[in-house]
TIMI-2910 file (N, C-alpha, C, CB; in pm, 1 decimal, decimal comma, always signed):
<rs>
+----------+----------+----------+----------+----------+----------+----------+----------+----------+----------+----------+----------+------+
!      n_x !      n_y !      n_z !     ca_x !     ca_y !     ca_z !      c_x !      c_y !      c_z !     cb_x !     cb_y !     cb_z ! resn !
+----------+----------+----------+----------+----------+----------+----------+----------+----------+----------+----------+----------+------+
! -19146,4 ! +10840,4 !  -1855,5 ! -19150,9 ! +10833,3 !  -1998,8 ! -19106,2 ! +10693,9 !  -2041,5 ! -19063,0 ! +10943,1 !  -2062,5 !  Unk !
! -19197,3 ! +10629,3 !  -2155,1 ! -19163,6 ! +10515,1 !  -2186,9 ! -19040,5 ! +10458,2 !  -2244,3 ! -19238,6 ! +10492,6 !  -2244,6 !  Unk !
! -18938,2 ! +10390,5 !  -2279,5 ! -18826,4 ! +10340,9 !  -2330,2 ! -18868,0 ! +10355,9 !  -2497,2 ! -18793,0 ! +10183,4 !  -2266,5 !  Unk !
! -19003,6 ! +10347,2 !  -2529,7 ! -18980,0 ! +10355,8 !  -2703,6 ! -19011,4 ! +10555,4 !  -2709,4 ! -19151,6 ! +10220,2 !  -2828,3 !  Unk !
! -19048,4 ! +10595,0 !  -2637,5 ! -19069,3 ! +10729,0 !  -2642,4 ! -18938,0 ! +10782,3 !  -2627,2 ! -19165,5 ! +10778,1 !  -2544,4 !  Unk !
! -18831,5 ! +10785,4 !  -2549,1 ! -18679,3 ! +10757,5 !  -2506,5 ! -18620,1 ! +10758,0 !  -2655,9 ! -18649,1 ! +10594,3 !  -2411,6 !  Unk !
! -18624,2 ! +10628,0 !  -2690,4 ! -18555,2 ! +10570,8 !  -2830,1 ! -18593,4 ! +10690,1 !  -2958,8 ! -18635,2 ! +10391,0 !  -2875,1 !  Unk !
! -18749,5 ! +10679,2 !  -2924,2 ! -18804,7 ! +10788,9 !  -3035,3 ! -18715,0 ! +10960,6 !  -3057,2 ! -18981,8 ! +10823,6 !  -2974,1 !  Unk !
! -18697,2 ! +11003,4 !  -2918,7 ! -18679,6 ! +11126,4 !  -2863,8 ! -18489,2 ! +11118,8 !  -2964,2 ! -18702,9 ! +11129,1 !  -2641,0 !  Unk !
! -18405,8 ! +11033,4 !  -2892,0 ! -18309,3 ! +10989,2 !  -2942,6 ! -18242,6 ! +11019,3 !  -3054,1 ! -18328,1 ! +10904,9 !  -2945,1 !  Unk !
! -18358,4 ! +10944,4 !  -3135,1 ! -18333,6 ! +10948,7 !  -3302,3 ! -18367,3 ! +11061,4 !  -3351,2 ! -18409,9 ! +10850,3 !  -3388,0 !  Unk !
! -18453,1 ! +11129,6 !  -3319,0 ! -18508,7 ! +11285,8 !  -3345,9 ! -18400,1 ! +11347,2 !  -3308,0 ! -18643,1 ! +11346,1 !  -3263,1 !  Unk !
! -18351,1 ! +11333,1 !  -3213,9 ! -18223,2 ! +11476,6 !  -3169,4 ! -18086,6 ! +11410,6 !  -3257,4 ! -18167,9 ! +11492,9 !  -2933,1 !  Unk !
! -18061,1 ! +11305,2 !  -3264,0 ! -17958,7 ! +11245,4 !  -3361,0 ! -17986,9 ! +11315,0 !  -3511,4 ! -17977,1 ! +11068,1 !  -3366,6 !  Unk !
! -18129,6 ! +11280,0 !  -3584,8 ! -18149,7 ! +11343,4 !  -3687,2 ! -18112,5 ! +11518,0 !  -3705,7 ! -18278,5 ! +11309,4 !  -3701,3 !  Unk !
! -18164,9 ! +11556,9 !  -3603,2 ! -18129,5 ! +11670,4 !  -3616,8 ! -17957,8 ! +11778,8 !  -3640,9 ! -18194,9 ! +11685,1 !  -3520,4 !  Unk !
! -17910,4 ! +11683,7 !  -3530,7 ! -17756,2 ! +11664,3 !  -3521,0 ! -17715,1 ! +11682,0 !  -3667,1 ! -17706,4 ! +11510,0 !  -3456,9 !  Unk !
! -17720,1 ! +11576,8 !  -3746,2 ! -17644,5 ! +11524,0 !  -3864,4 ! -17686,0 ! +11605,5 !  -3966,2 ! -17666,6 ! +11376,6 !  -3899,6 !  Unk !
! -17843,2 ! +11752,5 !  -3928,1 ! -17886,3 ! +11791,5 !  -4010,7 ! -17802,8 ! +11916,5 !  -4030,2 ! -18011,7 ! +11791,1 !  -3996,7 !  Unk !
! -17793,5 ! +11966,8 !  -3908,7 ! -17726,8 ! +12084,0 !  -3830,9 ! -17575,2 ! +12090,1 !  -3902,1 ! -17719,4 ! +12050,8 !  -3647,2 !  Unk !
! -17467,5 ! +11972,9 !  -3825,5 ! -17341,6 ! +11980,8 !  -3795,2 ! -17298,4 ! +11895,4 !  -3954,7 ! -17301,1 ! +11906,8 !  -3627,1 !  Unk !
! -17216,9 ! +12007,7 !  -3990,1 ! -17120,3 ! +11931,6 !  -4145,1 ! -17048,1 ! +11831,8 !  -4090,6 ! -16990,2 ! +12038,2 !  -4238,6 !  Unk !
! -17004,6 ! +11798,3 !  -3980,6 ! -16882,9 ! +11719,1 !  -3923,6 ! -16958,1 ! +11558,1 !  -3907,8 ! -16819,3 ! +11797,4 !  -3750,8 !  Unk !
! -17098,4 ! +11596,2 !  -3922,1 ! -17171,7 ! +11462,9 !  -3829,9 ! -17226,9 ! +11395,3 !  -4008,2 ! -17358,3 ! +11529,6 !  -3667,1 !  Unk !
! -17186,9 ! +11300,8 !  -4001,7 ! -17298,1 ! +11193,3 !  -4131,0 ! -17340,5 ! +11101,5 !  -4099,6 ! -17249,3 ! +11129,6 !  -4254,5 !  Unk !
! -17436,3 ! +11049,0 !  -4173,8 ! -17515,0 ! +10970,6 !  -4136,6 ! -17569,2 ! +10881,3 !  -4273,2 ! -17612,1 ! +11048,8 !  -4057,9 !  Unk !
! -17514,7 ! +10764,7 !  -4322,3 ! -17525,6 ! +10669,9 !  -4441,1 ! -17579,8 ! +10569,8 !  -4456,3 ! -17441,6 ! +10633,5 !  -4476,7 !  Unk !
! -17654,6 ! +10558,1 !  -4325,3 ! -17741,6 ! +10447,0 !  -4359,9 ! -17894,9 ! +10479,1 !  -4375,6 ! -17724,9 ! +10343,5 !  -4255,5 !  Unk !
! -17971,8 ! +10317,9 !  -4355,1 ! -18099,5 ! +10387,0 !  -4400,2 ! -18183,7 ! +10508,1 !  -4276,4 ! -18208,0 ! +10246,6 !  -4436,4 !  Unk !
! -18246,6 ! +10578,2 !  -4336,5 ! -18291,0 ! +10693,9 !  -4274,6 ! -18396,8 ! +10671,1 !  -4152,4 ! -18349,6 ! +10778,6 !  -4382,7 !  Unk !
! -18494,3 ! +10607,0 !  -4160,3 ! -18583,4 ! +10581,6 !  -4000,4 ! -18461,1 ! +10489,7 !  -3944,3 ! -18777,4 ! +10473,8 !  -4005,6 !  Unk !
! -18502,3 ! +10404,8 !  -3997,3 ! -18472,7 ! +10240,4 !  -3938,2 ! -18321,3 ! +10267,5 !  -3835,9 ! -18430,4 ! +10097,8 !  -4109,6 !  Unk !
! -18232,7 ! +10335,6 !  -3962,9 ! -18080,5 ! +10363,3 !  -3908,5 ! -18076,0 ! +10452,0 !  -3753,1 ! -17993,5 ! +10467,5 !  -4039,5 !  Unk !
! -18154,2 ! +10572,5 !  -3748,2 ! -18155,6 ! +10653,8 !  -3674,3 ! -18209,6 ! +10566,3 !  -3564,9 ! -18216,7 ! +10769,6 !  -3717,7 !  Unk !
! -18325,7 ! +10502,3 !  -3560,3 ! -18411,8 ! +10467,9 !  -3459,0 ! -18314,5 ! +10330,3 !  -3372,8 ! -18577,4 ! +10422,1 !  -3536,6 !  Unk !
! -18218,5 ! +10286,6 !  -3491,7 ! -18135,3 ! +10120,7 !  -3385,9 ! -17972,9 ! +10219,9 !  -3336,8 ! -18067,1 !  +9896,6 !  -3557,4 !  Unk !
! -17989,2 ! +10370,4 !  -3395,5 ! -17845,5 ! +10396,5 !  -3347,3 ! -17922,3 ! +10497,6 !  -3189,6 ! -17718,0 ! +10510,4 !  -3501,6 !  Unk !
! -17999,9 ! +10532,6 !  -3177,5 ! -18119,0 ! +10586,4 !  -3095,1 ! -18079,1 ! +10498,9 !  -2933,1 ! -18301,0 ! +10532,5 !  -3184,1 !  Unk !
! -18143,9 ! +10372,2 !  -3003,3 ! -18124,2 ! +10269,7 !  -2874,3 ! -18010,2 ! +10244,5 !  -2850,3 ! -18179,3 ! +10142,1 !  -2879,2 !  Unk !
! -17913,4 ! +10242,4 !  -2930,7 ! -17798,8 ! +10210,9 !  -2903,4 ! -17703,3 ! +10367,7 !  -2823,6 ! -17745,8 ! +10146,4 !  -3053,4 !  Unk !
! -17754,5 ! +10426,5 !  -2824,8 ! -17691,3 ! +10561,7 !  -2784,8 ! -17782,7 ! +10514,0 !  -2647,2 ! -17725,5 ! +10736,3 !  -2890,8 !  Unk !
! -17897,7 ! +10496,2 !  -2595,0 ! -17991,5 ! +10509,3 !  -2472,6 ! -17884,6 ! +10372,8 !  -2394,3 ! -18205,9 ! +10471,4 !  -2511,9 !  Unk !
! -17838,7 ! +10256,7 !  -2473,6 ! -17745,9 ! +10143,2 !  -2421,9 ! -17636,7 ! +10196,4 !  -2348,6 ! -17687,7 ! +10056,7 !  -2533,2 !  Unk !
! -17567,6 ! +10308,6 !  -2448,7 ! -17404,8 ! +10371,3 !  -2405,8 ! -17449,4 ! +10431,7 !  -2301,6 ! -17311,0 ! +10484,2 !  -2511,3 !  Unk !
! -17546,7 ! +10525,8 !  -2318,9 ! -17540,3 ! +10632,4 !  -2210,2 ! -17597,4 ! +10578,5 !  -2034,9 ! -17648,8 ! +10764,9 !  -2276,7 !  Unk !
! -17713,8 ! +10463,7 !  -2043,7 ! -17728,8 ! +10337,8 !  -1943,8 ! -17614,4 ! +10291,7 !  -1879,1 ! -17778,6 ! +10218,9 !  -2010,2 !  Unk !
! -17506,2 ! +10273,3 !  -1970,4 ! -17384,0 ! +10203,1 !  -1923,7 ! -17236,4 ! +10281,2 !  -1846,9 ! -17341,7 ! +10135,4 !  -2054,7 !  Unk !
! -17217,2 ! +10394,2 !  -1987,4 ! -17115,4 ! +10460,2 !  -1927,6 ! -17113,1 ! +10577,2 !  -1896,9 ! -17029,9 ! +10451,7 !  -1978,7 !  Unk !
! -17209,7 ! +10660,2 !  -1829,9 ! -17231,7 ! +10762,3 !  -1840,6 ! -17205,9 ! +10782,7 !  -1652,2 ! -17371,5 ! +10786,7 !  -1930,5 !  Unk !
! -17245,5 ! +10648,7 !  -1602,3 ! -17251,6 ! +10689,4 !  -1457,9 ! -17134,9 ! +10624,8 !  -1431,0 ! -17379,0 ! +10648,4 !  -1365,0 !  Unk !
! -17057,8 ! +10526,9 !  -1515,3 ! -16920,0 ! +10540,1 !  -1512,5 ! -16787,6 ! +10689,0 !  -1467,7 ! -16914,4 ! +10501,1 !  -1644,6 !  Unk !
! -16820,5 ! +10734,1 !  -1622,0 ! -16783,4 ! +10849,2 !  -1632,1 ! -16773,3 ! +10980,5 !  -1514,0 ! -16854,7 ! +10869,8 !  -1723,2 !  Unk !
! -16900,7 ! +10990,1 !  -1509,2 ! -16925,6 ! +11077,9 !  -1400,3 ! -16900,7 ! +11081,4 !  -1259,0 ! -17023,4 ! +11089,6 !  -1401,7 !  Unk !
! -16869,1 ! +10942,4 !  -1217,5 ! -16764,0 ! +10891,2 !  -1116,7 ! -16661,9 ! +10938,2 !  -1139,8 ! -16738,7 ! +10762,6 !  -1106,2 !  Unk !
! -16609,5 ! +10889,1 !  -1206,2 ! -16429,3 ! +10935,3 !  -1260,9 ! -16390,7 ! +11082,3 !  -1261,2 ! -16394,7 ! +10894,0 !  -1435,9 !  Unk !
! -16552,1 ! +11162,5 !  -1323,1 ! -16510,6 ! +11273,1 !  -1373,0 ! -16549,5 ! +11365,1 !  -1259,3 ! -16566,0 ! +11302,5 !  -1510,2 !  Unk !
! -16559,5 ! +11329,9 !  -1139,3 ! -16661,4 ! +11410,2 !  -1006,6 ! -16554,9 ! +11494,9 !  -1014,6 ! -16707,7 ! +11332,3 !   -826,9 !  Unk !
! -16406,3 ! +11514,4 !   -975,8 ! -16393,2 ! +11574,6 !   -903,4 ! -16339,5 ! +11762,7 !  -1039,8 ! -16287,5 ! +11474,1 !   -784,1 !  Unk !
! -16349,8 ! +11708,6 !  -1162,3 ! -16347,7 ! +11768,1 !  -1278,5 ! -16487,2 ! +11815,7 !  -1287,6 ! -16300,2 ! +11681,7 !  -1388,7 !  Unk !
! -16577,1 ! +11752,9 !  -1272,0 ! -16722,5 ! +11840,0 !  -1213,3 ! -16745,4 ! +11949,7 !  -1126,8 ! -16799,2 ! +11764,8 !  -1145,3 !  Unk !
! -16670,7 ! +11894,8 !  -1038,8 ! -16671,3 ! +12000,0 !   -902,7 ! -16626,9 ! +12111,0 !   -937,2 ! -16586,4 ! +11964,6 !   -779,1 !  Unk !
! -16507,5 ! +12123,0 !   -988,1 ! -16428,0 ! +12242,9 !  -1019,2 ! -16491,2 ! +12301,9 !  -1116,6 ! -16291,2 ! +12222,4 !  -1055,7 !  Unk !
! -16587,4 ! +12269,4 !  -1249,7 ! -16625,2 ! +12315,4 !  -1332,4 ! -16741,3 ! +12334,4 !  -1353,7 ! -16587,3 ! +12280,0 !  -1394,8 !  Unk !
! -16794,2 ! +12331,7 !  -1209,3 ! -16914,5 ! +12372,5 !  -1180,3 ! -17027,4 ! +12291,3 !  -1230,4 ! -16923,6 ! +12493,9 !  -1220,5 !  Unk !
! -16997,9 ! +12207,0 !  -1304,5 ! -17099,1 ! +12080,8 !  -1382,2 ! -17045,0 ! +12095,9 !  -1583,5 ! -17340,6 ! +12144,1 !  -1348,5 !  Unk !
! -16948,3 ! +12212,7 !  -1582,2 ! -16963,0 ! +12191,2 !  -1727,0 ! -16865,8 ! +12095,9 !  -1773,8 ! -16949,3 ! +12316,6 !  -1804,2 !  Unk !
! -16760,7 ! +12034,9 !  -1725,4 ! -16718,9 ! +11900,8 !  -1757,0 ! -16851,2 ! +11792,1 !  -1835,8 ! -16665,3 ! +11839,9 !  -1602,5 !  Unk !
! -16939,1 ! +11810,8 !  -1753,6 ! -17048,3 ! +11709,2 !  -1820,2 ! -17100,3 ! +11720,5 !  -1949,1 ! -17162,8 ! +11707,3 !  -1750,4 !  Unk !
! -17051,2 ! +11821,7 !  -2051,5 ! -17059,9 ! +11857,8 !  -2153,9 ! -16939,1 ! +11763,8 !  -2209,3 ! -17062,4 ! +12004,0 !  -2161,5 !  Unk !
! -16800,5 ! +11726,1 !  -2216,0 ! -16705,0 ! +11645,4 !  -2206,5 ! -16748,2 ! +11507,4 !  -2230,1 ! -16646,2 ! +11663,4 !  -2091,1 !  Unk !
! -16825,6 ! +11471,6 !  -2118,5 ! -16900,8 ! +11346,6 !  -2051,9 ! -16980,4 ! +11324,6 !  -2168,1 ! -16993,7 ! +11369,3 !  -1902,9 !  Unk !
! -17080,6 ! +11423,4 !  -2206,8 ! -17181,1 ! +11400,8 !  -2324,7 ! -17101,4 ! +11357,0 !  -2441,6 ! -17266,5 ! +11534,9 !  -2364,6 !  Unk !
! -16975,6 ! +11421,4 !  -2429,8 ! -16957,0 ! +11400,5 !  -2607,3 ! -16849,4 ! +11300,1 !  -2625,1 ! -16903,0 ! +11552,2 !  -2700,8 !  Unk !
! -16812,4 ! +11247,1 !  -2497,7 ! -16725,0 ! +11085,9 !  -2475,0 ! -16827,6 ! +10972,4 !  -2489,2 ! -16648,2 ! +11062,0 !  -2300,1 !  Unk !
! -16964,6 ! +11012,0 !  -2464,1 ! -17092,8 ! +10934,5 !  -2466,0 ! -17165,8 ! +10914,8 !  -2605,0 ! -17188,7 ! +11004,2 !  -2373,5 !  Unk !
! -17181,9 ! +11071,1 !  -2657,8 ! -17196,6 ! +11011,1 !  -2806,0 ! -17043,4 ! +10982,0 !  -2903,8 ! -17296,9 ! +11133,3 !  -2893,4 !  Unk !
! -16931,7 ! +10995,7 !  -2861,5 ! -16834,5 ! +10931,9 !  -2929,6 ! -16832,6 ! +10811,6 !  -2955,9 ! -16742,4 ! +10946,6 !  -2886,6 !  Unk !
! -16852,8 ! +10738,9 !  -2843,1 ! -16858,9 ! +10580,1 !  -2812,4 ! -16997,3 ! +10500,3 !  -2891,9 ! -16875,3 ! +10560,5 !  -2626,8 !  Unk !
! -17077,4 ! +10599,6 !  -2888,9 ! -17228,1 ! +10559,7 !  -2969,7 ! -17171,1 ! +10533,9 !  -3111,5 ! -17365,4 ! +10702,5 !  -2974,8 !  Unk !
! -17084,5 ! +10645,9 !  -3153,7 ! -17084,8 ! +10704,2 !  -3291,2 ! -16963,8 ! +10565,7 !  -3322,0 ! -17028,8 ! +10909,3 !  -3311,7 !  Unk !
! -16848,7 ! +10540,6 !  -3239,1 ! -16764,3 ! +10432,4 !  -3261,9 ! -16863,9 ! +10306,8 !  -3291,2 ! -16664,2 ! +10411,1 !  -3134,3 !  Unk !
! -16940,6 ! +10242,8 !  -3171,0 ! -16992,3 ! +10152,5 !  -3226,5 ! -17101,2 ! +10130,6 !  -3363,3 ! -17027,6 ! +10118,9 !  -3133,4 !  Unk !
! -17147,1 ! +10229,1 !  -3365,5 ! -17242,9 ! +10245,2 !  -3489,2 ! -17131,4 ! +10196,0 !  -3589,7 ! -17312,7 ! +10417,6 !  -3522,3 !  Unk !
! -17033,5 ! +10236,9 !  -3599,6 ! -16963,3 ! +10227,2 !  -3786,6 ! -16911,3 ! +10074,2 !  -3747,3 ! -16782,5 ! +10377,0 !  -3854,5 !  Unk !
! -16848,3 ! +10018,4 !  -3598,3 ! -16826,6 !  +9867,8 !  -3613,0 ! -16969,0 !  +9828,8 !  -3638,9 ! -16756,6 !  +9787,9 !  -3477,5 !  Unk !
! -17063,3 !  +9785,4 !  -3637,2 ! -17193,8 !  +9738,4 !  -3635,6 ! -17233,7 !  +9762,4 !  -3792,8 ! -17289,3 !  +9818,8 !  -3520,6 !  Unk !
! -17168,9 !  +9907,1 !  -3868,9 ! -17200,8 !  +9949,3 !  -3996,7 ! -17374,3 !  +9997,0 !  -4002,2 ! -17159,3 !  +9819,4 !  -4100,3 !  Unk !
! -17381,4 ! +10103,2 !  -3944,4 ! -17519,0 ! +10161,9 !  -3902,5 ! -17506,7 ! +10298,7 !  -3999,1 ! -17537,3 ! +10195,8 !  -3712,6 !  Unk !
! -17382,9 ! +10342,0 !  -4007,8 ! -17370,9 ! +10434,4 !  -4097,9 ! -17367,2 ! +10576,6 !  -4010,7 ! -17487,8 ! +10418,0 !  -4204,3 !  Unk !
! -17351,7 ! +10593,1 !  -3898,9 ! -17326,0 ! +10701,1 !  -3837,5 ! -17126,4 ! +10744,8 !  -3793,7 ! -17431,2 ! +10674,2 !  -3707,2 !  Unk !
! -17139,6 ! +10842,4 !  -3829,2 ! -16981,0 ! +10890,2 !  -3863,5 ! -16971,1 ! +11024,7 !  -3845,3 ! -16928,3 ! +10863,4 !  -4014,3 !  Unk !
! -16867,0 ! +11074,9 !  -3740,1 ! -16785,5 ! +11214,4 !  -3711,7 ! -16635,0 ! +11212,8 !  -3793,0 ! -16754,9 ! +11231,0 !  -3528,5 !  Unk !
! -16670,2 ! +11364,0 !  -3835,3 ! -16501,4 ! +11401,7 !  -3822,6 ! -16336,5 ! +11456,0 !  -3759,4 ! -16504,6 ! +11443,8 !  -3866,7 !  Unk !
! -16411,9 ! +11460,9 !  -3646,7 ! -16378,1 ! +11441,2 !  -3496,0 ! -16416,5 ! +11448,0 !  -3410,1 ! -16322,4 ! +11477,0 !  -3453,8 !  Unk !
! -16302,3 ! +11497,6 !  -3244,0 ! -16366,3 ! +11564,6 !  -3159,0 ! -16499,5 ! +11685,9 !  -3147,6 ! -16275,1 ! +11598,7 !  -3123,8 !  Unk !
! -16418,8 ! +11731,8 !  -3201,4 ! -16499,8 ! +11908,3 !  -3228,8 ! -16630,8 ! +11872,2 !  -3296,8 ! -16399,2 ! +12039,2 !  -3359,4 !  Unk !
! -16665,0 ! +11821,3 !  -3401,5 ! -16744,3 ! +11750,1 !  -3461,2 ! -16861,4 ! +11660,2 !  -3337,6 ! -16643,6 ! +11660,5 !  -3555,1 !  Unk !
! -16784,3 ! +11557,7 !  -3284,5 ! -16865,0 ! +11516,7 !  -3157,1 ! -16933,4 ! +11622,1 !  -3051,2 ! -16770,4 ! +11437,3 !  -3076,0 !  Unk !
! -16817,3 ! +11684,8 !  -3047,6 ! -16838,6 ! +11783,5 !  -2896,9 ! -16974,6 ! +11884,3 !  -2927,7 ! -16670,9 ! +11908,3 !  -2860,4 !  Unk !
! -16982,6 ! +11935,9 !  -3065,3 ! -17074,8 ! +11995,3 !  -3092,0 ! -17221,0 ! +11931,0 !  -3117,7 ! -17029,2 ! +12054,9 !  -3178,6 !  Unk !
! -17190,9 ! +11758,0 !  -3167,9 ! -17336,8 ! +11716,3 !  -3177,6 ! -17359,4 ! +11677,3 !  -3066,9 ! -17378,3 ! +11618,3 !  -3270,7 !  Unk !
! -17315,1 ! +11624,7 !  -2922,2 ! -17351,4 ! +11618,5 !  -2855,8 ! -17430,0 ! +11744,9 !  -2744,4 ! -17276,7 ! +11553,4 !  -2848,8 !  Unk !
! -17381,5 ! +11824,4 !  -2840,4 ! -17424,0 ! +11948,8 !  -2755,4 ! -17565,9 ! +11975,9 !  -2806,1 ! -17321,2 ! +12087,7 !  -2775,9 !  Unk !
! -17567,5 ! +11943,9 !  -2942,2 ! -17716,9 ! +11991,3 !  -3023,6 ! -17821,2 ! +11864,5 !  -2966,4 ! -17700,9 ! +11987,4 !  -3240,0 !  Unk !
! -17786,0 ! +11733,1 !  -2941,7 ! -17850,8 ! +11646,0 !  -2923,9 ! -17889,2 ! +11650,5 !  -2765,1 ! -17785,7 ! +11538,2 !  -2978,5 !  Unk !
! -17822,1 ! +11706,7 !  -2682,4 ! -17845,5 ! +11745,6 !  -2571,7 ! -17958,4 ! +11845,9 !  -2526,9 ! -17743,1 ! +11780,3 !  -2545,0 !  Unk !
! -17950,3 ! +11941,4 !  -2644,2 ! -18041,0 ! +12065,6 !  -2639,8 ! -18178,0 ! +11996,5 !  -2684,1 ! -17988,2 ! +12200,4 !  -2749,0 !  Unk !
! -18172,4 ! +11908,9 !  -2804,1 ! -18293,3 ! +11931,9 !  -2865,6 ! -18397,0 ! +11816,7 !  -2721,2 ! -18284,0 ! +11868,4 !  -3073,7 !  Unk !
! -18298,1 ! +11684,7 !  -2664,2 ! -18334,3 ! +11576,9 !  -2639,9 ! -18423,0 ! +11655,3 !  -2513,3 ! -18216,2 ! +11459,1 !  -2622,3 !  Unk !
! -18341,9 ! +11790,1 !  -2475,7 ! -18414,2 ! +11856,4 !  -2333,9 ! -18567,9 ! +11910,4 !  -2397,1 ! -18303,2 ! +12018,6 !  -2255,7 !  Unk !
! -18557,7 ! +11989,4 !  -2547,9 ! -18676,3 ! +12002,6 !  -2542,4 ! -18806,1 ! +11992,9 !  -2573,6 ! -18671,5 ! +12041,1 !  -2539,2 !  Unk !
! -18736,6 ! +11857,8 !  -2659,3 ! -18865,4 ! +11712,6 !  -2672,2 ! -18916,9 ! +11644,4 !  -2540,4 ! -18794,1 ! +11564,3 !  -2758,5 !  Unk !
! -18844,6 ! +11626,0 !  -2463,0 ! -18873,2 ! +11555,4 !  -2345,6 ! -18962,4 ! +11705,0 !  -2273,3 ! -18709,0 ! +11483,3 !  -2256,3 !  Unk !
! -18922,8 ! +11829,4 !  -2235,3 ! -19037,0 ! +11923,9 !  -2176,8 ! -19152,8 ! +11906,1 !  -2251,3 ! -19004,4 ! +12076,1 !  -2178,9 !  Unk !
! -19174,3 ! +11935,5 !  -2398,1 ! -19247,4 ! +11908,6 !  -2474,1 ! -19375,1 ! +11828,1 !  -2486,7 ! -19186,3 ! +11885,9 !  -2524,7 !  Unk !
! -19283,3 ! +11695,5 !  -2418,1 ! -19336,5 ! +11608,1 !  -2411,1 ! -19438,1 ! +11590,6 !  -2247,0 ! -19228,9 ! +11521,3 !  -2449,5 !  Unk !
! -19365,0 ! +11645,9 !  -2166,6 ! -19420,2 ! +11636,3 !  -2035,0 ! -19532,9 ! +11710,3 !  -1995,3 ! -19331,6 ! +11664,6 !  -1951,5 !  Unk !
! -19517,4 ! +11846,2 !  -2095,3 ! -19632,8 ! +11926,8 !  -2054,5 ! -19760,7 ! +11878,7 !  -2140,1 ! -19600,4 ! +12086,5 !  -2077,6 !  Unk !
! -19767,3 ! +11825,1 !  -2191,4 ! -19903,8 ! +11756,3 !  -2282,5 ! -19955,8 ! +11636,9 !  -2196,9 ! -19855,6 ! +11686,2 !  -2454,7 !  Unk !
+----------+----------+----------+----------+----------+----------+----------+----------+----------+----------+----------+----------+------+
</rs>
């Protein structure tokens, strides 16, 4: 799958997120915002995700893989931090808040991408 199809997929499950979860906002402009916080979430998760999952192996192991739910929402935390330094307009009201959009953005990103594969 291509990197703008990726980015595309991204911003769609982000949109959805912020549509879903009261905790999640989103203040900037509406394509444009979603689609540069998109790539910038595909940047974090490129970078620290296989970080993480190093660190977090042996918290994996024991939890059978659901630690990586943890992992997801330390991944869009860090998205969601840099977005408001940058002023992109994406903003949680906390953990719980994160933990849950990463969970919705997880779900939807799985089933745009099947979606996408079977066509």
């Amino acid at each position: 799958m291509g990197i703008v199809i990726k980015v595309l997929i991204s911003a769609a499950s982000l949109w959805v997120a912020v549509q879903i979860l009261p905790g999640l906002t989103f203040t900037g402009e509406e394509a444009w915002g979603f689609l540069i916080i998109g790539l910038l979430l595909g940047v974090v998760n490129a970078v620290l995700r296989p970080v993480l999952r190093l660190l977090a192996l042996p918290f994996l192991v024991v939890t059978f893989g659901l630690f990586a739910l943890v992992i997801n929402a330390v991944v869009l935390w860090a998205a969601i931090e840099l977005s408001e330094a940058l002023d992109l307009g994406l903003a949680s009201d906390g953990f719980g808040s994160t933990f849950l959009g990463a969970l919705v953005v997880s779900l939807v990103t799985w089933a745009l991408e099947t979606f996408l594969r079977q066509r």
